[in-house]
N, C-alpha and C positions, 0 to 999 in steps of 0.2 A: 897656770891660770885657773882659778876659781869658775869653773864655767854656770853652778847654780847659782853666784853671785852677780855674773855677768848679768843670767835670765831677771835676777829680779830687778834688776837697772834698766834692763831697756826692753826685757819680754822677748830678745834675741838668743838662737846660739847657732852653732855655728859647727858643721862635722871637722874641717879644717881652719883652726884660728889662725894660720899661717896660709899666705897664698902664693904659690908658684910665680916663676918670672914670664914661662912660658907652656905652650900648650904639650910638647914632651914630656915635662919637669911633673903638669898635670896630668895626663897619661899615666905618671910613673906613682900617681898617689893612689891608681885603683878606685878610689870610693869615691862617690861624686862628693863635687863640692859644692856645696848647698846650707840653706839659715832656713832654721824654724823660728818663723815672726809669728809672737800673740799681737795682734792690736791691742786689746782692752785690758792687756795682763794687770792685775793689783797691783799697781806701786805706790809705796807708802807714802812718798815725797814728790805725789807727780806736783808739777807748775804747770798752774793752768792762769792762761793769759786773756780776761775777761775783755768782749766787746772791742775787738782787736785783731784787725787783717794782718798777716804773715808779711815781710817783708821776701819777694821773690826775685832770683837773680835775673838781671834785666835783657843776660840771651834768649833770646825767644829759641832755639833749639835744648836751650836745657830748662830753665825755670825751675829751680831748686831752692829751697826755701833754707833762707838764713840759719846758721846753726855754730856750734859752739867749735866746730871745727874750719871755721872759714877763720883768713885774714882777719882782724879787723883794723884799721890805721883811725884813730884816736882823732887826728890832728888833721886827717882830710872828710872823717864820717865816711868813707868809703871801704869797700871790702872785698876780699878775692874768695871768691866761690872755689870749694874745697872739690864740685862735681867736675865744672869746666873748665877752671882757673879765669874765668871774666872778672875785671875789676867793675866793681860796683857802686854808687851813691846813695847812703838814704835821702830820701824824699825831703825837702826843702821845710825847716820847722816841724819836723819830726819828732822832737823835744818840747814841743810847746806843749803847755799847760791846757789843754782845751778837750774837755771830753766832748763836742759834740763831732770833734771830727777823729776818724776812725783810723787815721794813716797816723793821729801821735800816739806816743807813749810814754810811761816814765821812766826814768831810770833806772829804780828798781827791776823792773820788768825784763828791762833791755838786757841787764846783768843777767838776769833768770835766762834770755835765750843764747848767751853768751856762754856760758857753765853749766846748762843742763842737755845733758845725748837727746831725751827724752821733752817734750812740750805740749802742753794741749792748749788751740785755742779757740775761746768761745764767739765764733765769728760772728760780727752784726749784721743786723739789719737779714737775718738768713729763719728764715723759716718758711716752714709749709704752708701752703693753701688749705691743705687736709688733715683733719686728727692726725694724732702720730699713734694711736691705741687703738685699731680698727678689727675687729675681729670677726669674723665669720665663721659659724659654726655647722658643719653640714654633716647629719647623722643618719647610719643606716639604719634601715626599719626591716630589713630582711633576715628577722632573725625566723626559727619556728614558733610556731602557737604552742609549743610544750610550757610544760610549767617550769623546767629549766631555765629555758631562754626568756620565760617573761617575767624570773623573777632578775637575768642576767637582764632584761631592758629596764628595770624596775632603779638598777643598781647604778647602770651605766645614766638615767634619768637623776638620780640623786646625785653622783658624783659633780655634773654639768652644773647642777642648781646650788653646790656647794660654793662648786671651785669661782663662779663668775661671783663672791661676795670679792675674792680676792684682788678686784679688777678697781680704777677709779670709778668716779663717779662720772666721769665725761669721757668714759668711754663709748666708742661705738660696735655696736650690735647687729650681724643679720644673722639670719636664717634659711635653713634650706634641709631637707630629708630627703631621702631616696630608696628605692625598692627596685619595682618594674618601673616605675615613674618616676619623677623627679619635682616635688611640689617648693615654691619657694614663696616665704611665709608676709604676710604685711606687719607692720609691727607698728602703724600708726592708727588703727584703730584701736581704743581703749576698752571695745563692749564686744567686737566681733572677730572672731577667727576667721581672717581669708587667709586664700592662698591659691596660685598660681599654679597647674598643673602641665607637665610637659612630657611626651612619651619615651621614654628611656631608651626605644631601639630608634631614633627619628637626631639625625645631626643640625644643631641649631645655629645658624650665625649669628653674630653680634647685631647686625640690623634685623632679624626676626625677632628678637629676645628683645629689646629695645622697642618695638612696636607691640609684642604681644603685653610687657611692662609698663607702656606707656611712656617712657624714658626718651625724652627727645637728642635726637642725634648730634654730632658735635655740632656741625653745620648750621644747624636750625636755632643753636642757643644763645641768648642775648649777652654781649660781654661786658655792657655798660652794667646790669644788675647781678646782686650775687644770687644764683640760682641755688637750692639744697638738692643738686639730680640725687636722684634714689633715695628721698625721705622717707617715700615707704615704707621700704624695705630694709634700712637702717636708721637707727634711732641710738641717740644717749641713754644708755643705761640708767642713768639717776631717775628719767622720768618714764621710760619705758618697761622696767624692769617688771612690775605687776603683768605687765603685757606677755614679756618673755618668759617667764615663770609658768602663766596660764598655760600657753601653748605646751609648754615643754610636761607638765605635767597630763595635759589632755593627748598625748602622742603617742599613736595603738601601732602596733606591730603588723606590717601588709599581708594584706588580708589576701594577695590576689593568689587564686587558685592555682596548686601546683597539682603535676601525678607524683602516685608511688614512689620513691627512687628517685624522687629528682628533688635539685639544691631552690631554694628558694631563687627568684629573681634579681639578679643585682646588677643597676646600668651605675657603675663605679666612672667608668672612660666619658659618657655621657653627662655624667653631673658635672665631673670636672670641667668639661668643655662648656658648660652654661655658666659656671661660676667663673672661668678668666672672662668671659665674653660679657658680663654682669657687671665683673667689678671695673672692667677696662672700660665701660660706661660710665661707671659712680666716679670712683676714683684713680684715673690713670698716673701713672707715675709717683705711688706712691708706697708709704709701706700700710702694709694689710695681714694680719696674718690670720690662715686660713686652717682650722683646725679639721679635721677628716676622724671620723671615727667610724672605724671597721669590723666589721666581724665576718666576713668571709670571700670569698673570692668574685672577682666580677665574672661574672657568665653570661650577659646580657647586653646586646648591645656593642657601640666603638668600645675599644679597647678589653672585650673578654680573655680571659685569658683559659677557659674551661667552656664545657656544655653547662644545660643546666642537668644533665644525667649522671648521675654521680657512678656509673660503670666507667665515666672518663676520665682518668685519675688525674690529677696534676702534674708538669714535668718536674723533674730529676734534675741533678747535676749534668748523667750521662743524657739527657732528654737533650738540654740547653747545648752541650757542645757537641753534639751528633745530627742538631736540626730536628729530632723526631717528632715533636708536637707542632698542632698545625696554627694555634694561634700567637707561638710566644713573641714570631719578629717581626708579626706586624701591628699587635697589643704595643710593642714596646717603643717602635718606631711612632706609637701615635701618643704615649705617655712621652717619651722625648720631645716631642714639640709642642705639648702643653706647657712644659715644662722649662725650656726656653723662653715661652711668650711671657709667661708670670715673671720669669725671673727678671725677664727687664722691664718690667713695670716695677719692680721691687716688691712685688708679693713673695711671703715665705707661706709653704705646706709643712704642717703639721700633722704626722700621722698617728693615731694611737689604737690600736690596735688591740682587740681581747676575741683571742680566735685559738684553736688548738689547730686547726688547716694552714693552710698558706694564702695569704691573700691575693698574692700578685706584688710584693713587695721586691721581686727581683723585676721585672719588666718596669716596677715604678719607681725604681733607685733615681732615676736623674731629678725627679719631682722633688727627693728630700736632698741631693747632693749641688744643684744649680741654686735652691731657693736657700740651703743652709738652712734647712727645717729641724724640726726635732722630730724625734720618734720613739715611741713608748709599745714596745711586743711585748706582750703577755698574755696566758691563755685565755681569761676570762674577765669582762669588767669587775665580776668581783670581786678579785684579790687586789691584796695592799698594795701589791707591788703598781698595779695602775689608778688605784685611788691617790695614794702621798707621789706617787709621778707627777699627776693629775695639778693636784695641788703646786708643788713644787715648780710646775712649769709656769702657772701662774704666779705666783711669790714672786718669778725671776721676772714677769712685764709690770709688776706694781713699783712704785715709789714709796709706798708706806706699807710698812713690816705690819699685816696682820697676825695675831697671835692665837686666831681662836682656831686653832688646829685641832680635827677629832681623827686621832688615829684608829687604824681597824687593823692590825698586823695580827696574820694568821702564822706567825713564829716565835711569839712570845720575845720578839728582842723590842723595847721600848725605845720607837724612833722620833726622836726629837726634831719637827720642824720647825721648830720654834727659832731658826737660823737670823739674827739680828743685825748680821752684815746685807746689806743692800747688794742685789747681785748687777754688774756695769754690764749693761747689754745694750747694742746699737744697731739702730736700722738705715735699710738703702742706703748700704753703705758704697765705696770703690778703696779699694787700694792702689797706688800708684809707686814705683821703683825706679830710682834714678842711680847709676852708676859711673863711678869716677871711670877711664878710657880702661883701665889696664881689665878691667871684667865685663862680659857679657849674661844677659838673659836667656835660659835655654825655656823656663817656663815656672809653671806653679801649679802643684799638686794640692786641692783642698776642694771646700767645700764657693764655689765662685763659680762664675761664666766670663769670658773674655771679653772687656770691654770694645774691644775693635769690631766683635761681630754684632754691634746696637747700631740698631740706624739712627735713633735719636736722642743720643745719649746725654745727660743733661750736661754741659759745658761748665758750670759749675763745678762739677763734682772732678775733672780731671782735665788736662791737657789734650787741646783735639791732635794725636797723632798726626791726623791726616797731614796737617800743616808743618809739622818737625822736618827737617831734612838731614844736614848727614850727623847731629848728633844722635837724635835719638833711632835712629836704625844703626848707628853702629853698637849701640848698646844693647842690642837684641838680634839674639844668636839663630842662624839660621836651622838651626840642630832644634828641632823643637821636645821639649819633652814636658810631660803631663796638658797643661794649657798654655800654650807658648805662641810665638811670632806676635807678642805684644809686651809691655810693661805694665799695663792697667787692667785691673781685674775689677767687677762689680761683684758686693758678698752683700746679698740682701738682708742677711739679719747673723749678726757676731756677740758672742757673749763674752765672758772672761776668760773662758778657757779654749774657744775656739783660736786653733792655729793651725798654717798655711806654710809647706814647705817649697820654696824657692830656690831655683835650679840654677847655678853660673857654672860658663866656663871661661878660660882666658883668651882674651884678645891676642893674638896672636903679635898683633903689632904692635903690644904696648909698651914695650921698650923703647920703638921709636917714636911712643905720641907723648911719652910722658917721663920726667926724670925722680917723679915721688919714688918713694919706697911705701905710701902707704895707697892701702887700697879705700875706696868713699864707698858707702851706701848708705841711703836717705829711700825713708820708706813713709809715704805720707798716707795718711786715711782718715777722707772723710767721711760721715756718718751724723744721725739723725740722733738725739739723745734721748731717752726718754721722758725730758722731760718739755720735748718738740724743738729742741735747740737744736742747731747742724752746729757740730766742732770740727776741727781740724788736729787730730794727731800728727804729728812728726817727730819719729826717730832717726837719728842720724849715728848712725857707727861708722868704726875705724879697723883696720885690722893691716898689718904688715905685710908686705911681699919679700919676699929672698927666694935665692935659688936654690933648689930641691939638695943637689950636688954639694953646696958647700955647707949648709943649713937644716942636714936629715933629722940631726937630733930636737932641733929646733922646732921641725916639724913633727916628729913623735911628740913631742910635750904639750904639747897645742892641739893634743887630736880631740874631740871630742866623742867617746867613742857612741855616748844614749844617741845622740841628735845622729848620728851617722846611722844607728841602725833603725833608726826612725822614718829619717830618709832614703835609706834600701827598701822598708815596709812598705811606704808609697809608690814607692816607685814601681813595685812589683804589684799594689794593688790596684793601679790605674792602669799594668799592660793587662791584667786579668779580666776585669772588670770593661775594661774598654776600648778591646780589640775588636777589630772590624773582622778579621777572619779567623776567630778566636783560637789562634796559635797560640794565644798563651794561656787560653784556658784550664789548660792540661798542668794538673801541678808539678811534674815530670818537670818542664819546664824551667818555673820557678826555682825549684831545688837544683836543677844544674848553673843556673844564672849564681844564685849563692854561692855552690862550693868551689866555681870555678873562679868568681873572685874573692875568694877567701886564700884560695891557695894560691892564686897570683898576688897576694899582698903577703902570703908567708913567704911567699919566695922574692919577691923586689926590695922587701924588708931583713930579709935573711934574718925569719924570726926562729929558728930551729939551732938546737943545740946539738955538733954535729957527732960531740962525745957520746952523747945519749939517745939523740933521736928524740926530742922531746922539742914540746916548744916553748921558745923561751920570749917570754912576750915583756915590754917594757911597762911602766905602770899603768899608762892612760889606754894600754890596751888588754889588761889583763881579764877584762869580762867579755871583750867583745866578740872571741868564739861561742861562748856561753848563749851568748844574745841569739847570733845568726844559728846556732844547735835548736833553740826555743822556735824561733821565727819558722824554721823545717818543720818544726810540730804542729804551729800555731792554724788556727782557722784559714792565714792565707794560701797554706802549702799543705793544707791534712784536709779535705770535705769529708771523710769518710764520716758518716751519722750528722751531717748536718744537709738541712735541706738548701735550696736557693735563697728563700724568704729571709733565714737565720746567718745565711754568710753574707746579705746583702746589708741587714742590719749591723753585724759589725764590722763590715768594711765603711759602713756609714760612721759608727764610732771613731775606729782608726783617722779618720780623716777629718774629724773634728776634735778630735781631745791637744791637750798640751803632751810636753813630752812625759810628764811624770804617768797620767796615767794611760795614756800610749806604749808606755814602757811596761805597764803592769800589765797589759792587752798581750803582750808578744812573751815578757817572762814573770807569771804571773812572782805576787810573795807568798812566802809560808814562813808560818811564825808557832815555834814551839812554846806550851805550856810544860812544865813538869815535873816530878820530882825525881831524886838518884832510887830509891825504894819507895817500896809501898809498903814496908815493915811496918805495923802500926808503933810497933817499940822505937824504933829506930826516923820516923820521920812524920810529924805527924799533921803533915799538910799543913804548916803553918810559915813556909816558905818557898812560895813559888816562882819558878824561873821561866821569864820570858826574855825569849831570844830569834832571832832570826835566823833560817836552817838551811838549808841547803834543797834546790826543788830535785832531791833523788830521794830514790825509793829507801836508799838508808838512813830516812831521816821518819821514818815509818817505826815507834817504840810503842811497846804495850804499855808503856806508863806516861804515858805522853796525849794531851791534846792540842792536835794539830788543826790553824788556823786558815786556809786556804782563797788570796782574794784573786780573783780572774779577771776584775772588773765588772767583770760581767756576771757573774755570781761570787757569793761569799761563801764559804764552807767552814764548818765547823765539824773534825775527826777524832773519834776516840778510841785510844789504843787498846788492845785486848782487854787488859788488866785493870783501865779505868771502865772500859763498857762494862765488863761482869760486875764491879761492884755498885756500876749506878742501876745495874738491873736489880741486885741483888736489895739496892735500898728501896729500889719502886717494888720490889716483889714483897717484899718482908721488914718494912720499915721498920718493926719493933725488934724484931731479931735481929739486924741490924746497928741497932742505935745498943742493944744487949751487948753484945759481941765488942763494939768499937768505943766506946761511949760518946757522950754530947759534944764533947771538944773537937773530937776526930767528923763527927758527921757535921759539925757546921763546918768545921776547914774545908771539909771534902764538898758540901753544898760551895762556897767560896769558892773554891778551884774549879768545878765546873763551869761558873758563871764568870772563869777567869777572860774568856774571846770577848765577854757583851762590850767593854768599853770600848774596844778596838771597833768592836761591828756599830756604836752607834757613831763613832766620828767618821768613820767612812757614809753610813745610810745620811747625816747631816748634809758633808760634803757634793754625794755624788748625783748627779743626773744623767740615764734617769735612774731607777732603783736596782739594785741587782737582783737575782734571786738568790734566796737565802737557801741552804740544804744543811741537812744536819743527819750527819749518820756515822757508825764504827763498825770499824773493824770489820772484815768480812761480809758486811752487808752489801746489797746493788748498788745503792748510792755512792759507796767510798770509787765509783768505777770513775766518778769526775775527779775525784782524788789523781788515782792509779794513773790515770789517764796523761794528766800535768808530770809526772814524776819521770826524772832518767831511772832507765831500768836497772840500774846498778848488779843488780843480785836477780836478774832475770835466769831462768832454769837453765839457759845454754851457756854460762858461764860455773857452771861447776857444781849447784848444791846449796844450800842452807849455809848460814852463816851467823850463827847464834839464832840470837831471836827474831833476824829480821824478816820480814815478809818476802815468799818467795814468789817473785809475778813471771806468769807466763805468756811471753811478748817475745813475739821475734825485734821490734823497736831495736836502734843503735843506740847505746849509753853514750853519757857525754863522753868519757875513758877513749872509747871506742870509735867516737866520732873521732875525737883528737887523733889518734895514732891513722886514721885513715886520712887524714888531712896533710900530716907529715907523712907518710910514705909515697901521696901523690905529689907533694912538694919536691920530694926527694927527686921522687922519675921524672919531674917537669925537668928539673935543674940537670940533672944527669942527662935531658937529650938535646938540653940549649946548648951544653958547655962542646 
């Protein structure tokens, strides 16, 4: 099986494409078995079925929506649902010619839901009461009075006045800053700056803020007329914009008086809590997205997470899993429940962040992990890397491709925004999972909240659990894992690449409830479009059951092995991240969870060759030690040099990307430039080789530039022999070009600038920007290199080995891992037998 070709059909894959008969057989497969679903993934050929309700199966315990895998009988219009086996009738003149009513359709159409996995349909009569483009923008003013930071506010003031060109014209706008206080701006006076001021250490309810606002409460307001609650304080951009422009240019840095030694004031916990209680006034239930820009830690007020004395350092790795700091679990315990409240209103938090400190980004991970926010770290608003973020994140909520992009890139690689695909992103969305008998729900590890914990959750968007009886409870597994004991997740705001890994195990009794050999699943999501239309996505896949016993090769062939260790990465970053008595904190942990089921699938696989001692792996498993060697290194299993803020951010990543570049997150690529000599007689740079190398340290050559992407940064490495002669040409260009001549120094200019291509279709594609580094050989920098690399030719293995570089790492090579992986194979197997 093609499994990248699978993804591009339905945005599904799948760790095992083969499913067990029984729960033993599963047992015996070691790796969970689990699907990584995109909703919104690019399909070339999606069919989308305009003005046009779903036809659903008419057991009210399953309600599974028609699909190209059911029955269909021709001659009665009736069909066997492929979840439940219900036979089913469409609906009486279902074929009729009538567009006013919304249950026909044509026949083409009905073809189109007959033969395509995959369906979108643009439901009628379904839209919002409220904009679908609603933005709120809340900035902090606690920088210092230095000239530093007022030209860093100066900076982070023009970025905002850039990036809202890229917004429509009916979009909606508020505002709000914060310091010691928390002012929240009026934006319907066209002559007069007000604004609303509230005390940053003083906790507000939703009926305080609502009275001190003027905002009349739900109870009081007339339902015969359409009221505009919060004009105010929100306005359409098209006609407000002068408005918002003035303000934001007139916005002085807080002024209020600190001592010596101490951080400016910042009630971060405080704002937030005026702004769900604000918007859960204006706009309930709806999407909203809430942009946050930060520059340093809250100290002030609910949710600090520091003094404001800067002798009080901030917690550590060992701070967070030892309890030492006295603010972090109850700072975080009050971000989690802000965090909550937003997400089921369908507000998403947007964080962006230009700080060299830590903001508090590990106590406020649920705020971008519940709402499916974005998040932009970087040290300072000045740099590019958070201006074209900046940008970029608005590109991805417009509908029309602005082109007037002014780049400011302080690495000289020319980044091209100028991206002409429209990027598919959806709000207040739900997903919902139906499965044929023989599979159960264990849960769903992403960026979501559990639909079953909303008390009022809209009935539209999904099935009321409550009401299901014994289908849908036998479809979900009492084994909970990541967000589980439900089928229906709410994901308030999903892009193209945001994906969601989904937990099964088998039914134990499905032998006896079902005589298929194939197993169903139907994954429906709805969501808000932006263009304010609610649609309906439905993918329906298929995938075989057999039994483990007669069927092992079958099952080898069908492994999938990226989506498997995609779904081990999660798995391991939700117990990390989200244990209550942080026993898994500890990356000890983690790394014995790995290697003990790695060796227990070398050994139930009997992947070892018993002449050699070697392992001998089948094809679809031939990288997948490789994978789980990287993941041991990777940011989930190695903290050492990384603070909380920086693992929370890419645990935030991990759990929103696809698998491609989830896959680059756990084992980054490296990609060689180079030539066989540097003779100038003999080669004269006018044929360069690019190739894909190997992440070991012998893949480290002095004539060689190495390409390094992490995701999360890009790197660009120059081997000994090419760094001395580009110093030699920046030192002594004339003597240089004397020596080599003009043919040789332009090849050699051309080879160095051999990485920009590669580096500008990743900086197009990716959000949000990496950081860029550039260095050789021996220098600090190459230490994020060194760092990536098996130690191959580490000192404890013998000595020099030609010209390769020799690193001094205790680290296990990959070599090394392996041979310790079979010998523990070996003594498991030697004390079973």
């Amino acid at each position: 099986m093609n499994f990248q070709e699978a993804e591009d059909l339905d945005g599904v894959r799948f760790s095992w494409n083969t499913f067990p008969t029984n729960t033993f057989d599963a047992s015996n497969l070691v790796l969970p078995i689990g699907s990584l679903y995109t909703p919104l993934f690019k399909k070339k050929d999606l069919n989308i079925i305009d003005n046009q309700n779903p036809i659903v199966c008419s057991n009210s315990n399953c309600q599974s929506i028609l699909n190209k895998y059911t029955h269909f009988d021709h001659n009665s219009l009736s069909w066997i649902c492929s979840i439940c086996l219900s036979r089913n009738f469409l609906p009486k003149n279902y074929f009729a010619n009538s567009s006013a009513d919304n249950n026909n359709i044509n026949l083409n159409d009905f073809d189109q839901i007959l033969t395509s996995s995959t369906i979108e349909y643009k439901l009628p009569n379904k839209t919002s009461k409220f904009p679908s483009n609603i933005y709120l923008f809340a900035i902090d003013l606690a920088l210092n009075a230095d000239q530093n930071d007022l030209e860093e506010f100066e900076s982070l003031k023009s970025s905002i006045l850039s990036s809202i060109n890229y917004l429509s014209e009916d979009s909606i706008i508020g505002l709000i800053t914060f310091g010691k206080n928390i002012n929240i701006y009026q934006l319907s006076d066209l002559n007069i700056i007000k604004n609303f001021s509230f005390n940053g250490d003083k906790f507000y309810s939703k009926s305080q803020i609502q009275e001190k606002l003027g905002i009349l409460p739900e109870d009081l307001r007339s339902h015969s007329k359409k009221y505009n609650i919060g004009s105010n304080y929100f306005q359409k951009i098209s006609t407000y914009n002068f408005v918002f422009e003035k303000i934001i240019n007139n916005l002085k840095l807080d002024v209020w008086p600190i001592k010596k030694n101490e951080r400016k004031l910042r009630s971060t916990g405080n704002c937030l809590n005026i702004i769900k209680n604000l918007l859960i006034s204006c706009f309930p239930q709806t999407n909203v997205q809430i942009l946050l820009f930060l520059s340093g830690p809250a100290d002030y007020g609910l949710g600090k997470i520091t003094t404001p004395n800067r002798k009080d350092t901030l917690r550590s790795n060992n701070d967070i899993i030892n309890g030492n700091k006295n603010f972090h679990k109850e700072s975080k315990t009050f971000y989690n429940n802000i965090a909550k409240e937003i997400a089921y209103q369908g507000y998403t938090l947007n964080l962006f962040i230009g700080s060299y400190d830590q903001i508090g980004l590990f106590e406020m991970s649920k705020l971008l992990n519940l709402t499916s926010g974005s998040c932009i770290f970087s040290d300072s608003f000045k740099t590019s890397i958070f201006k074209n973020s900046l940008i970029k994140f608005f590109e991805s909520h417009s509908l029309i491709n602005n082109n007037n992009n002014d780049n400011d890139n302080d690495n000289d690689i020319d980044i091209d925004n100028n991206n002409n695909e429209i990027t598919n992103i959806g709000f207040n969305g739900s997903l919902q999972i139906k499965t044929s008998v023989p599979l159960k729900i264990n849960g769903l590890i992403g960026n979501a909240i559990s639909l079953n914990s909303m008390e009022n959750s809209n009935p539209n968007l999904r099935v009321d659990l409550s009401k299901k009886k014994n289908f849908s409870n036998s479809n979900i597994s009492d084994l909970e894992i990541g967000i589980g004991k439900t089928n229906s997740w709410k994901l308030c705001n999903v892009s193209s690449s945001s994906t969601y890994a989904i937990y099964f195990e088998i039914n134990k009794d499905a032998l006896t409830q079902t005589r298929t050999q194939m197993v169903y699943i139907q994954y429906t999501f709805h969501y808000q479009h932006l263009d304010g239309q609610y649609r309906l996505r439905v993918t329906t896949i298929q995938r075989p059951i057999y039994k483990l016993s007669t069927y092992k090769n079958f099952f080898l062939e069908n492994f999938d092995e990226e989506a498997a260790v995609i779904l081990i990465s999660r798995l391991i970053s939700f117990k990390k991240f989200n244990s209550k008595n942080n026993d898994f904190e500890k990356n000890e942990n983690g790394i014995k969870y790995i290697d003990e089921m790695l060796i227990d699938l070398i050994r139930k696989f009997n992947f070892i060759d018993i002449n050699t001692n070697t392992l001998l792996l089948p094809g679809t498993f031939l990288s997948f030690p490789g994978f789980t060697y990287n993941l041991r290194r990777s940011f989930l299993l190695n903290s050492f040099n990384y603070s909380p803020d920086e693992l929370t951010y890419y645990n935030h990543l991990l759990l929103s990307e696809n698998v491609d570049n989830s896959l680059v997150m756990i084992q980054p690529v490296l990609l060689s430039y180079g030539q066989d000599t540097l003779d100038k007689d003999q080669n004269n740079f006018d044929n360069i080789k690019t190739e894909a190398v190997l992440l070991d340290s012998l893949s480290i050559k002095s004539n060689r530039i190495l390409f390094l992407d992490t995701f999360f940064e890009i790197l660009v490495f120059h081997g000994a022999n090419i760094a001395a002669l580009n110093s030699y040409l920046q030192r002594e260009p004339d003597k240089f070009l004397e020596k080599y001549g003009n043919q040789f120094k332009e090849n050699f200019d051309k080879f160095l600038k051999s990485p920009n291509e590669d580096i500008k279709d990743i900086l197009v594609e990716r959000f949000p920007l990496p950081r860029f580094i550039s260095c050789k050989e021996g220098d600090s920098q190459s230490r994020f290199l060194i760092s990536k690399l098996s130690p191959t030719n580490a000192y404890k293995d013998g000595g020099f080995r030609g010209e390769e570089v020799h690193l001094l790492t205790d680290d296990l090579s990959l070599q090394s891992y392996f041979a310790i992986l079979v010998e523990k194979a070996l003594t498991n197997d030697s004390k079973k037998s």
